[in-house]
N, CA and C atoms as a LAMMPS dump frame, in Angstrom:
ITEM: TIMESTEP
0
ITEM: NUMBER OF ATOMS
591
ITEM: BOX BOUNDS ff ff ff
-5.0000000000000000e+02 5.0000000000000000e+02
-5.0000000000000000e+02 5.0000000000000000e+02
-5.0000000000000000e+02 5.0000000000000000e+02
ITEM: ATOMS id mol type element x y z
1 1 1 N -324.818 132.759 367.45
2 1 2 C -323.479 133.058 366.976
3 1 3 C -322.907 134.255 367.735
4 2 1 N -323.634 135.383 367.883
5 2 2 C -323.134 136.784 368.594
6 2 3 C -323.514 136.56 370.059
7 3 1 N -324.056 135.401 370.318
8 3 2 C -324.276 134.973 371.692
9 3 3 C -323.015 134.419 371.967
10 4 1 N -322.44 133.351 371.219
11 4 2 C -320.96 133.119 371.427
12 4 3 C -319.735 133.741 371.874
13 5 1 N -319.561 134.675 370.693
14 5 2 C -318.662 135.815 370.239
15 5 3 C -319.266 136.6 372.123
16 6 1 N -319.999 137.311 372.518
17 6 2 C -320.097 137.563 373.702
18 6 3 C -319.598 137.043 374.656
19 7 1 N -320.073 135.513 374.844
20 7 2 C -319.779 134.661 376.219
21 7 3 C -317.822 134.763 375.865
22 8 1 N -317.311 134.427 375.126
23 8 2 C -315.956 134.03 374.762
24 8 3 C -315.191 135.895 375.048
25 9 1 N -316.057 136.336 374.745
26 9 2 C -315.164 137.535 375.404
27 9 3 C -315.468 138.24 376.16
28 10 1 N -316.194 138.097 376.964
29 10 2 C -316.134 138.157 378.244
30 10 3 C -315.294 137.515 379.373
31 11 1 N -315.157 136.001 378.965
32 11 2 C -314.327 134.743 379.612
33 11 3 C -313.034 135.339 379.2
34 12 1 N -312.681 135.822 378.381
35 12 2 C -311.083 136.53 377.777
36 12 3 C -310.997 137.796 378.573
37 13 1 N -311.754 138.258 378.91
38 13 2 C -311.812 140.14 379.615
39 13 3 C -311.997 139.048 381.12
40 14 1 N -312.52 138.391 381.642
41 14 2 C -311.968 138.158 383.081
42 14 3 C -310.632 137.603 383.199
43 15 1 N -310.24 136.637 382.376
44 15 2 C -309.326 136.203 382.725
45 15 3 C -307.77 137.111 382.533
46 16 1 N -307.736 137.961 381.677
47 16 2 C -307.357 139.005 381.59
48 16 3 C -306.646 140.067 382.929
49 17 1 N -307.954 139.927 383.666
50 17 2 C -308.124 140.626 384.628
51 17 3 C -307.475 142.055 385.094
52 18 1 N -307.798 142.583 383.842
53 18 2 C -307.231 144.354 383.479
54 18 3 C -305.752 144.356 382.716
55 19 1 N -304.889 143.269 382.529
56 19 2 C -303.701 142.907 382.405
57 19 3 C -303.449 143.414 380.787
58 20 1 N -303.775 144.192 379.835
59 20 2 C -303.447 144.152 378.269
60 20 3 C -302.553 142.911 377.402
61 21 1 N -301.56 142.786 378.464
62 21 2 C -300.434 142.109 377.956
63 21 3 C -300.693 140.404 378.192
64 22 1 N -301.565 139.995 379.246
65 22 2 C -301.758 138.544 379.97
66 22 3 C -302.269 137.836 378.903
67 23 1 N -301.418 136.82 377.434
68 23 2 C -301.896 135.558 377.307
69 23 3 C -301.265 136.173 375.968
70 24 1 N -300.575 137.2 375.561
71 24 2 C -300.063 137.893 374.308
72 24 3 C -299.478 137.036 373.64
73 25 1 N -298.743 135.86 373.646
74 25 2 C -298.586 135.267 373.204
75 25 3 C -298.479 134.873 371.359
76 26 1 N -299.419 135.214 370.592
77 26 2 C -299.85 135.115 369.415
78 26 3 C -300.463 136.685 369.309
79 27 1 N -300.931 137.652 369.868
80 27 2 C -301.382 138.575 369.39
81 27 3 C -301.125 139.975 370.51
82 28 1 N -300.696 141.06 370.083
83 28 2 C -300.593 142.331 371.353
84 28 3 C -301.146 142.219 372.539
85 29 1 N -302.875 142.386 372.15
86 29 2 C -303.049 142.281 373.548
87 29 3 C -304.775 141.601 373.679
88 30 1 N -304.739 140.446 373.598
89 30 2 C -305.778 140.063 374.044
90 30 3 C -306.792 140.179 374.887
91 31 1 N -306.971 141.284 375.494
92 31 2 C -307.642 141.98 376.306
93 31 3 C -308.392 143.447 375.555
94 32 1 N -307.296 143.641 374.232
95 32 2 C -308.133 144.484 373.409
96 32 3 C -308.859 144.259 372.409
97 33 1 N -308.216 143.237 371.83
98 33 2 C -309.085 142.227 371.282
99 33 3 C -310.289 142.121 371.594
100 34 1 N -310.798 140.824 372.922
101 34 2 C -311.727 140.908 373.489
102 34 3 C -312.276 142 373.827
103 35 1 N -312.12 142.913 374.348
104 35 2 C -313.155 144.342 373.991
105 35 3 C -313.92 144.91 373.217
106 36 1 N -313.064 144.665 371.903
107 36 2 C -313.699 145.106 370.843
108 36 3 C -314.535 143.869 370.486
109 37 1 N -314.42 142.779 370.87
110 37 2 C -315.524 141.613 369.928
111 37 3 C -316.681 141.829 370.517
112 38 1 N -316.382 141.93 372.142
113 38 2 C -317.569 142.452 372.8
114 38 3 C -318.347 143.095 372.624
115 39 1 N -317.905 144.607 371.982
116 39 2 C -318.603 145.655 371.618
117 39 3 C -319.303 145.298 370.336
118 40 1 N -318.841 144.567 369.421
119 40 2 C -319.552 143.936 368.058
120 40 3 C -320.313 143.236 368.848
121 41 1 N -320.256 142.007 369.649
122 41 2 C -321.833 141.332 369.823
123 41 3 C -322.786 142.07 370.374
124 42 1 N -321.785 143.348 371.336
125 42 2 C -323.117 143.667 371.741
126 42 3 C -323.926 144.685 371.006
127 43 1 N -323.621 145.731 369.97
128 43 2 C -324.114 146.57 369.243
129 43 3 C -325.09 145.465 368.172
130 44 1 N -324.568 144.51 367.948
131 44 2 C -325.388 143.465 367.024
132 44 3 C -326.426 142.885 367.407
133 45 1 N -326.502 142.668 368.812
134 45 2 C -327.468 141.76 369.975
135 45 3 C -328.335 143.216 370.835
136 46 1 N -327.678 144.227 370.166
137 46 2 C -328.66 145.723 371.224
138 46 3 C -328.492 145.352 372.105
139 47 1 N -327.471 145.063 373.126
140 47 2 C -327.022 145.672 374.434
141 47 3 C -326.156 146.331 374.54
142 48 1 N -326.585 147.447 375.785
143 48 2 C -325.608 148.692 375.996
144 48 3 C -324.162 148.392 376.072
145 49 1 N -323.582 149.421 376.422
146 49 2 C -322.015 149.193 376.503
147 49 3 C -320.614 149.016 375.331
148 50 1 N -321.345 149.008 374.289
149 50 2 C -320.823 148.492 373.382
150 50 3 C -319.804 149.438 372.362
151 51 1 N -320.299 151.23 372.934
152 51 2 C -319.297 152.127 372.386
153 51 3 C -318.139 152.403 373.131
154 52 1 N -318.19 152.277 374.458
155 52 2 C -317.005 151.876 375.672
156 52 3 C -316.425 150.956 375.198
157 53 1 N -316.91 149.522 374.752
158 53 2 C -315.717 148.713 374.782
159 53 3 C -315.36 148.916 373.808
160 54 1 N -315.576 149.784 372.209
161 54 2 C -315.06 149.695 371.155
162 54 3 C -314.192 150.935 371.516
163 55 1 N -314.307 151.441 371.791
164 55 2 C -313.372 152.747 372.188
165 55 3 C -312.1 152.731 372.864
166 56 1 N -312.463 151.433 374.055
167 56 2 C -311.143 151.18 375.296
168 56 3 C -310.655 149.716 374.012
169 57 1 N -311.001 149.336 373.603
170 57 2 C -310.84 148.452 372.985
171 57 3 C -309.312 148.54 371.598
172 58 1 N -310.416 149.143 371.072
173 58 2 C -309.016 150.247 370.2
174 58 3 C -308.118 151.224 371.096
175 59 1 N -308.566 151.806 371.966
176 59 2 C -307.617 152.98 372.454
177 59 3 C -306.27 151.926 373.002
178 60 1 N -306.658 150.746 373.635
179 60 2 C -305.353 149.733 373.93
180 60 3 C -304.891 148.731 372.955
181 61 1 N -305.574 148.513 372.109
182 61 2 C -304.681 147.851 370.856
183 61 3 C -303.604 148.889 370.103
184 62 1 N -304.217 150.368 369.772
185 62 2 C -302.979 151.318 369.797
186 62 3 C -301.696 151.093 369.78
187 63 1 N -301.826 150.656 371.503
188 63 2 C -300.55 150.982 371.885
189 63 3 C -300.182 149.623 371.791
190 64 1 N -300.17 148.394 371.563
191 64 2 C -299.649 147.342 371.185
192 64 3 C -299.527 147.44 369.741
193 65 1 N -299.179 145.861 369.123
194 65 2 C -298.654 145.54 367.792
195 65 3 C -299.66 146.066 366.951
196 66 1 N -298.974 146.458 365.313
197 66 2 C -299.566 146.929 364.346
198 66 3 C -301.038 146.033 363.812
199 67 1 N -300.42 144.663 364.106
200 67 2 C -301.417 144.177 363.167
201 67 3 C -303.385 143.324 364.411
202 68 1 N -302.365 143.577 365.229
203 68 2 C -303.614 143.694 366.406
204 68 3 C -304.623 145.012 366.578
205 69 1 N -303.683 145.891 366.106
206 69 2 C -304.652 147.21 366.047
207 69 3 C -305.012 147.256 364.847
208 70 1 N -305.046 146.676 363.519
209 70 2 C -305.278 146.115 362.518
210 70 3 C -306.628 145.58 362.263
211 71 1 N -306.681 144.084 363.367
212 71 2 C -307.934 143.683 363.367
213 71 3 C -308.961 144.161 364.155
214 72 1 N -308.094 145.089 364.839
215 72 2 C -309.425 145.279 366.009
216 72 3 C -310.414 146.417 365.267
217 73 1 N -309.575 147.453 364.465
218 73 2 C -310.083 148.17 363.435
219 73 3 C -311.155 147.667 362.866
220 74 1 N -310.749 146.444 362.059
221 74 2 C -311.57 145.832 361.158
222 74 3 C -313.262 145.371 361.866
223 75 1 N -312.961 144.457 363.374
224 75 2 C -313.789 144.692 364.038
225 75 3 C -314.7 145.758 364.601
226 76 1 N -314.23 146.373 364.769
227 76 2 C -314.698 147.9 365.312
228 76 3 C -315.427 148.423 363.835
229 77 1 N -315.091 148.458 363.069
230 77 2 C -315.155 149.491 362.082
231 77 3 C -316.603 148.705 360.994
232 78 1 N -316.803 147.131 361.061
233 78 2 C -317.585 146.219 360.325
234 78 3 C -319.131 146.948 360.535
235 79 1 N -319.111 147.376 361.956
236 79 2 C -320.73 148.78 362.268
237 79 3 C -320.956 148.885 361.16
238 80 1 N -319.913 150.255 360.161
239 80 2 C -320.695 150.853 359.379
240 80 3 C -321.448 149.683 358.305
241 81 1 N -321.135 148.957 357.344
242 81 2 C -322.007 148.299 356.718
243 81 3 C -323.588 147.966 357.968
244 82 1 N -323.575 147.491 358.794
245 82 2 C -324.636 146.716 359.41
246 82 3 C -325.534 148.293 360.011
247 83 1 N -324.598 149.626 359.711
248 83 2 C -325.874 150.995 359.687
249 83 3 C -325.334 151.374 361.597
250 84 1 N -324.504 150.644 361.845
251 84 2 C -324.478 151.273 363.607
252 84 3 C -323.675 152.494 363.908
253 85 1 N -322.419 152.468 363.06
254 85 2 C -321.326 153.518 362.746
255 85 3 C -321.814 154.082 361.994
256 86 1 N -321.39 155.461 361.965
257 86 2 C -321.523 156.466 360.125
258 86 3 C -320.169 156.563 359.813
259 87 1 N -320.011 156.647 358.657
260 87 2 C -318.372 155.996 358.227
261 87 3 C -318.271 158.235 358.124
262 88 1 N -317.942 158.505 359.21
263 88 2 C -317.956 159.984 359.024
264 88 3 C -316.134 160.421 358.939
265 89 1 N -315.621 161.681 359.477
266 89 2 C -314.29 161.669 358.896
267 89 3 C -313.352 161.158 359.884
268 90 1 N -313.888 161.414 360.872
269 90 2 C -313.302 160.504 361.696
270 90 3 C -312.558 159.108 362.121
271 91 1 N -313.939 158.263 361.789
272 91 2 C -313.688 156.776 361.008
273 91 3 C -313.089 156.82 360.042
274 92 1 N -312.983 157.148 359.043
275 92 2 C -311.854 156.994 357.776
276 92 3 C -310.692 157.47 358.054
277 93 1 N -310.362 158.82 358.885
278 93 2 C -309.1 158.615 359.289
279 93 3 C -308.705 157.661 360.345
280 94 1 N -309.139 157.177 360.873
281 94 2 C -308.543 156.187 362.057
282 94 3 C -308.358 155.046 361.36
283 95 1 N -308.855 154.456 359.965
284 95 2 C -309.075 153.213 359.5
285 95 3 C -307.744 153.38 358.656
286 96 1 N -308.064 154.801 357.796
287 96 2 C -306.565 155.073 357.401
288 96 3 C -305.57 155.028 358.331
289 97 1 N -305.678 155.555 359.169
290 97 2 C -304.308 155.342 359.883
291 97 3 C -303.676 154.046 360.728
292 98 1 N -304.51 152.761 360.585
293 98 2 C -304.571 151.245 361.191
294 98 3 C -304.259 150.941 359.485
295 99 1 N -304.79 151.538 358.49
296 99 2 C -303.778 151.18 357.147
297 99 3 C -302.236 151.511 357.169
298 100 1 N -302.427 152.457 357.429
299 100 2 C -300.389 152.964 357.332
300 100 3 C -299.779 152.012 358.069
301 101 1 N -300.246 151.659 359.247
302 101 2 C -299.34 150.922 360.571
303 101 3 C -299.496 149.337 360.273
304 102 1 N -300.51 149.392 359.899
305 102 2 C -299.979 147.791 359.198
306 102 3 C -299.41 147.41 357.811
307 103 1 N -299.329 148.522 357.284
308 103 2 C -298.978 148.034 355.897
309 103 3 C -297.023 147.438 356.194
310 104 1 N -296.344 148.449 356.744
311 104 2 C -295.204 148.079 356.815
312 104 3 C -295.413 146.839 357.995
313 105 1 N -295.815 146.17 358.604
314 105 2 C -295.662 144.623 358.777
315 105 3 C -295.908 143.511 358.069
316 106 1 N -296.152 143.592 356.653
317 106 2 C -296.218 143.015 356.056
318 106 3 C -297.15 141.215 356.194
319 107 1 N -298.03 141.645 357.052
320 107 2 C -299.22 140.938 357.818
321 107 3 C -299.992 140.903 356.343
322 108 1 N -299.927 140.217 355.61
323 108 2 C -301.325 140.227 354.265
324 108 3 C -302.596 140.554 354.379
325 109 1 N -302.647 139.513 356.117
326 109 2 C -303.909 139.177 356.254
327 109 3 C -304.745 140.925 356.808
328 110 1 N -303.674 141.464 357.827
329 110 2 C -303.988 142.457 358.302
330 110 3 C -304.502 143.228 357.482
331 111 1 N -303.38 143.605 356.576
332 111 2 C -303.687 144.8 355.696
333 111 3 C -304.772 144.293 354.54
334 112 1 N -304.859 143.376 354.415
335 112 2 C -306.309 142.999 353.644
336 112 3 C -307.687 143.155 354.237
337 113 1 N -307.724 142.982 355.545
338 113 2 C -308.454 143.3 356.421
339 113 3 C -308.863 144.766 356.338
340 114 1 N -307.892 145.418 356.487
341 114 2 C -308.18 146.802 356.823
342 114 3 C -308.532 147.619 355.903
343 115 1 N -307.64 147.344 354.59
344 115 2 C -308.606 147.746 353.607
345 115 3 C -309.895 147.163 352.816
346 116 1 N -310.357 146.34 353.4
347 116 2 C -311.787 145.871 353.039
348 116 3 C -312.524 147.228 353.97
349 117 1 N -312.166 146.981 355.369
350 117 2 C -312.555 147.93 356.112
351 117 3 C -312.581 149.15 355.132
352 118 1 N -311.602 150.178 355.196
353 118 2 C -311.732 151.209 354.594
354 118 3 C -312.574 151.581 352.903
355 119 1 N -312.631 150.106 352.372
356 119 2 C -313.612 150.223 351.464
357 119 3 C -315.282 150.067 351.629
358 120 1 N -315.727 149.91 352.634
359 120 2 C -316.934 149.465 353.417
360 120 3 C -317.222 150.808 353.784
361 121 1 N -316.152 151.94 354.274
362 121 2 C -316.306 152.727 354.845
363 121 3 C -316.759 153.738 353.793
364 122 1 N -315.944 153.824 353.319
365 122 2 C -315.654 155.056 351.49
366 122 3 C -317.13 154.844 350.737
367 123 1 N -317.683 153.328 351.027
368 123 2 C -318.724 153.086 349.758
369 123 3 C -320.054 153.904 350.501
370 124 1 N -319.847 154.21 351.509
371 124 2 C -320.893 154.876 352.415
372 124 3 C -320.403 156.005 352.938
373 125 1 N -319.881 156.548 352.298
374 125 2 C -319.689 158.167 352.025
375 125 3 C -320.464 158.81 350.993
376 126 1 N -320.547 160.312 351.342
377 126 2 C -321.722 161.478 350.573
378 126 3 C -321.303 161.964 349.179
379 127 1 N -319.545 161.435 348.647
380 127 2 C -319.247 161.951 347.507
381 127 3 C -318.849 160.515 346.647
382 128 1 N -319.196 160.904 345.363
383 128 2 C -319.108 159.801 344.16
384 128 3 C -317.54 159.644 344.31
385 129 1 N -316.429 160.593 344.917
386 129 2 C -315.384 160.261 344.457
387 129 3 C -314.848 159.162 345.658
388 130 1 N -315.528 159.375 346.687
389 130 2 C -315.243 158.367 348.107
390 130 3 C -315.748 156.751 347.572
391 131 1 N -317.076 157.287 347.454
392 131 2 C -317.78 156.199 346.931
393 131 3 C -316.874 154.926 345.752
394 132 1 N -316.187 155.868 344.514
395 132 2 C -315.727 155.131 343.74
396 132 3 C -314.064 154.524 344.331
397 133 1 N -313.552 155.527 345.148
398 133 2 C -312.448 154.565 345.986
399 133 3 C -312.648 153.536 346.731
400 134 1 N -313.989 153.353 347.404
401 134 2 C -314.224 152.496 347.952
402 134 3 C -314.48 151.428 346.939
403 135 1 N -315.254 151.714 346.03
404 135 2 C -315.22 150.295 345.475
405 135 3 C -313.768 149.647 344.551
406 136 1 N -312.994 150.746 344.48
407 136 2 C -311.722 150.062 343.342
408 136 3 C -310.774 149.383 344.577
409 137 1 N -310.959 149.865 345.812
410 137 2 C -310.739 149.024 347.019
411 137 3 C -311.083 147.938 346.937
412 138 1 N -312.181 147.803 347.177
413 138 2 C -313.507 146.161 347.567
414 138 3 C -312.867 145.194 346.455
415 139 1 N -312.509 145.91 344.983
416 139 2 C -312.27 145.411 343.967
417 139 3 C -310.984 144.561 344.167
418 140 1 N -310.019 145.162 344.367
419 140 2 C -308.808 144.898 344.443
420 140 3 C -308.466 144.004 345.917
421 141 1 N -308.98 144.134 347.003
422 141 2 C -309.284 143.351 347.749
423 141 3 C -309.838 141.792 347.258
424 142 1 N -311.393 141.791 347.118
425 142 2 C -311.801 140.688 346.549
426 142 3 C -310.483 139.722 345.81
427 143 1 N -310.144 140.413 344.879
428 143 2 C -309.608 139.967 344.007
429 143 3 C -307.762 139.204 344.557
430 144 1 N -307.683 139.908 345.583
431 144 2 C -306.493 139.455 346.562
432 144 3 C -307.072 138.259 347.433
433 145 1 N -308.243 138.085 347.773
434 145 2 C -308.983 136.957 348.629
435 145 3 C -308.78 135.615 347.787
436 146 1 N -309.512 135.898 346.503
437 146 2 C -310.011 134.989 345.482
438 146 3 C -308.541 134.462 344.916
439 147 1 N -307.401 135.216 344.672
440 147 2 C -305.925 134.749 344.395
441 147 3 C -305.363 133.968 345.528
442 148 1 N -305.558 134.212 346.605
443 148 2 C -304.76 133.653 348.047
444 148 3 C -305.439 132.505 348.5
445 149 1 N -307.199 132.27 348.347
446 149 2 C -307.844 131.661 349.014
447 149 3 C -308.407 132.07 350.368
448 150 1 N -307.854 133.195 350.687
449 150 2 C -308.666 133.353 352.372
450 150 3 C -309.909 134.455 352.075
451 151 1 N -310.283 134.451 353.529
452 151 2 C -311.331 135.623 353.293
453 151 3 C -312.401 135.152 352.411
454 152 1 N -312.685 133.899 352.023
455 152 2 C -313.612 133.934 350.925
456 152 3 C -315.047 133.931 351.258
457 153 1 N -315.552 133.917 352.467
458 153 2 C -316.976 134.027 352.912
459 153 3 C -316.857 135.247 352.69
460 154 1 N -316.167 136.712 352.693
461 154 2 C -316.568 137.671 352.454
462 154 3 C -316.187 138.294 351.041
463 155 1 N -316.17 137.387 350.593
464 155 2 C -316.299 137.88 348.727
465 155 3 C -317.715 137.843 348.348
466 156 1 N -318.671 137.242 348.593
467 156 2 C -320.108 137.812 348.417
468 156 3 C -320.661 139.293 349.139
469 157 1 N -320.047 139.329 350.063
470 157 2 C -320.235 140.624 350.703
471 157 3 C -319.621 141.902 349.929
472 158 1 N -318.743 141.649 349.307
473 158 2 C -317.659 142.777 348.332
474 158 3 C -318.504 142.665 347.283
475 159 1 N -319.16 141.604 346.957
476 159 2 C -319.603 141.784 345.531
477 159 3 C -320.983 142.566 345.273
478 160 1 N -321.605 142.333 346.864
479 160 2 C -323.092 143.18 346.789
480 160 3 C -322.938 144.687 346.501
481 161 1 N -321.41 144.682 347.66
482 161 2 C -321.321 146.424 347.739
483 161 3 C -320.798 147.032 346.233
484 162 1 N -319.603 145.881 345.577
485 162 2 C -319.424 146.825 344.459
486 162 3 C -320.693 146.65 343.177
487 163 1 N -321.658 145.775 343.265
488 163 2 C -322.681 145.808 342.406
489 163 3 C -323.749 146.955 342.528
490 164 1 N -323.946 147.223 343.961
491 164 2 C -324.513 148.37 344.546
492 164 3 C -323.917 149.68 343.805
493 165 1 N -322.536 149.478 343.908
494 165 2 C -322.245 150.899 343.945
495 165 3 C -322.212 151.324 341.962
496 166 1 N -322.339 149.506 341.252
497 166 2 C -322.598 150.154 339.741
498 166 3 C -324.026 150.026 339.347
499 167 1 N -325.193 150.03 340.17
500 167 2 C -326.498 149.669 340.181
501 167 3 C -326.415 151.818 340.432
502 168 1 N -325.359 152.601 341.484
503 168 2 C -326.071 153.576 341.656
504 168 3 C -325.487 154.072 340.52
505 169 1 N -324.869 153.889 339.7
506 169 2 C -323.858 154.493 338.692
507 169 3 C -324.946 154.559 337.289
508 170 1 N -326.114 153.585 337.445
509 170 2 C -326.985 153.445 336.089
510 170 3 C -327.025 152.135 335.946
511 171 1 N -325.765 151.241 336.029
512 171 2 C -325.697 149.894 335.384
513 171 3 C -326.701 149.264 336.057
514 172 1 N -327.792 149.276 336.47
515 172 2 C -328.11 148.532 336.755
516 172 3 C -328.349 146.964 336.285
517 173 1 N -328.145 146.876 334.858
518 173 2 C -328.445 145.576 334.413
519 173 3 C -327.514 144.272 334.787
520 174 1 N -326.068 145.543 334.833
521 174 2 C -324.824 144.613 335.033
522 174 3 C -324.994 144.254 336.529
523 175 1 N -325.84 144.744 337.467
524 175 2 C -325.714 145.215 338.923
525 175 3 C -326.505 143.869 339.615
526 176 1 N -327.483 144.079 339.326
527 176 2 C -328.755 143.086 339.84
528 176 3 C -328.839 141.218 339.773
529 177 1 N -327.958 140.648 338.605
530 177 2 C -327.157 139.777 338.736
531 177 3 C -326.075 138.997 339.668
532 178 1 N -325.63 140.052 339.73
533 178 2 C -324.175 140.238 340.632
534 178 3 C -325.113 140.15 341.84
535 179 1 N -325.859 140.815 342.797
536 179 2 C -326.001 141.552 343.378
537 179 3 C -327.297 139.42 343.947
538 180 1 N -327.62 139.265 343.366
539 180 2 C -329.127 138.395 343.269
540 180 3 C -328.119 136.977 343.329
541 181 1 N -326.866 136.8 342.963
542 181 2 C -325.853 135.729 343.036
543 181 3 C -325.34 135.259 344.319
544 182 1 N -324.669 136.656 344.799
545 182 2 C -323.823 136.887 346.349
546 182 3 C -325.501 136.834 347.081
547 183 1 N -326.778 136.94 346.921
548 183 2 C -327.058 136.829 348.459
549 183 3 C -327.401 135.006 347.848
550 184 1 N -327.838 134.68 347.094
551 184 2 C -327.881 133.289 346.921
552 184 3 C -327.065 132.511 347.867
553 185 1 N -325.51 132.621 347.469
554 185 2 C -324.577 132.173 348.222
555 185 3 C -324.406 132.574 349.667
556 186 1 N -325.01 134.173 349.978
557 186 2 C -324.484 133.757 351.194
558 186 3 C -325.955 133.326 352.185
559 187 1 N -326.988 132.949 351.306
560 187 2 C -327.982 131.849 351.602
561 187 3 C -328.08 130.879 351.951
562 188 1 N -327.272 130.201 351.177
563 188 2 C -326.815 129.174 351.202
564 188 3 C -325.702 128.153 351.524
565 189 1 N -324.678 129.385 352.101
566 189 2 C -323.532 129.079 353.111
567 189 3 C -324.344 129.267 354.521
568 190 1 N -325.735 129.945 354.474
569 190 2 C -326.17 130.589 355.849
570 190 3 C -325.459 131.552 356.475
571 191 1 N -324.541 131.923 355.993
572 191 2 C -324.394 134.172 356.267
573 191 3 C -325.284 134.898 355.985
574 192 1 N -326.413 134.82 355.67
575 192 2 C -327.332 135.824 355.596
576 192 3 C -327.721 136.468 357.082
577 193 1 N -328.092 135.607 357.664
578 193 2 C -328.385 135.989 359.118
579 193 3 C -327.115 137.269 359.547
580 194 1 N -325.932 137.114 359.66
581 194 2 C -325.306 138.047 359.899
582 194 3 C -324.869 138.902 358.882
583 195 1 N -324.812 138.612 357.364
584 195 2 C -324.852 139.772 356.627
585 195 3 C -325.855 140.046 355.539
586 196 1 N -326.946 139.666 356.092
587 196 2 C -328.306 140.087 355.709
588 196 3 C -328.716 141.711 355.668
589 197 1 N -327.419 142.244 356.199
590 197 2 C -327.899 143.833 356.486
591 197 3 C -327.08 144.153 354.975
């Protein structure tokens, strides 16, 4: 699968051929795009290179459309759950600030995106009060997936983190259910392999 996601953007970064703007068509800049997917297969697959392209990756979605720098965020930013990123202050402001810029485009998908992101980020922060924004995030997210229909392979993923985060709260009883359900399913859709972390 991250063997894919590699070959396909790479074939997008040549054809590209340094151009940001070449094939924009449907999205800013497909060349930043592909950078950043790159840098996800390759931090996922342990080959080098992979903080360069997340870096040039975002640094040129920037400067294109809101909701391209939107996903590339979301891409870029998916590390911290899988332990590669530390969701430090840095990352939360940059995730916040790919929140502000997409919210006024009124992209659903974007800004649903991004704040899943920023709740992924918060739930793996050092204070209970980060921690609990992140999950009334995940919450309210989920719950925007499950109303719309999209996004729904990653509603087991929202549900581990906010069961996690009332498993650290004490609940565990309410927690471990929840928590023993979502990996079932994503067992059995076969997402475990990639969100097995």
């Amino acid at each position: 699968e991250m063997g894919d996601v590699l070959r396909w953007s790479r074939r997008v970064i040549d054809l590209a051929d340094g151009d940001p703007s070449k094939g924009n068509f449907m999205r800013g800049s497909p060349l930043a795009d592909a950078l950043t997917t790159r840098g996800m297969a390759r931090y996922c697959l342990g080959r080098p290179g992979w903080r360069d392209d997340l870096r040039h990756g975002l640094a040129m979605a920037r400067s294109t459309d809101p909701v391209s720098y939107a996903m590339d965020i979301t891409f870029a930013y998916l590390a911290i759950p899988f332990g590669v990123l530390r969701p430090d202050d840095s990352a939360v402001r940059e995730i916040e600030d790919a929140l502000r810029i997409a919210e006024p485009s009124s992209d659903d998908l974007a800004v649903a995106a991004t704040r899943l992101t920023l709740g992924f980020a918060l739930v793996h922060r050092p204070t209970a009060a980060e921690r609990d924004r992140g999950q009334q995030l995940l919450i309210e997210v989920g719950d925007v997936f499950l109303r719309r229909g999209h996004h729904l392979a990653e509603i087991p993923l929202v549900e581990v983190y906010v069961a996690r985060e009332r498993a650290r709260r004490g609940d565990r009883d309410e927690a471990i259910p929840h928590m023993r359900n979502a990996v079932d399913h994503l067992f059995r859709e076969g997402h475990l392999l990639l969100w097995g972390i």
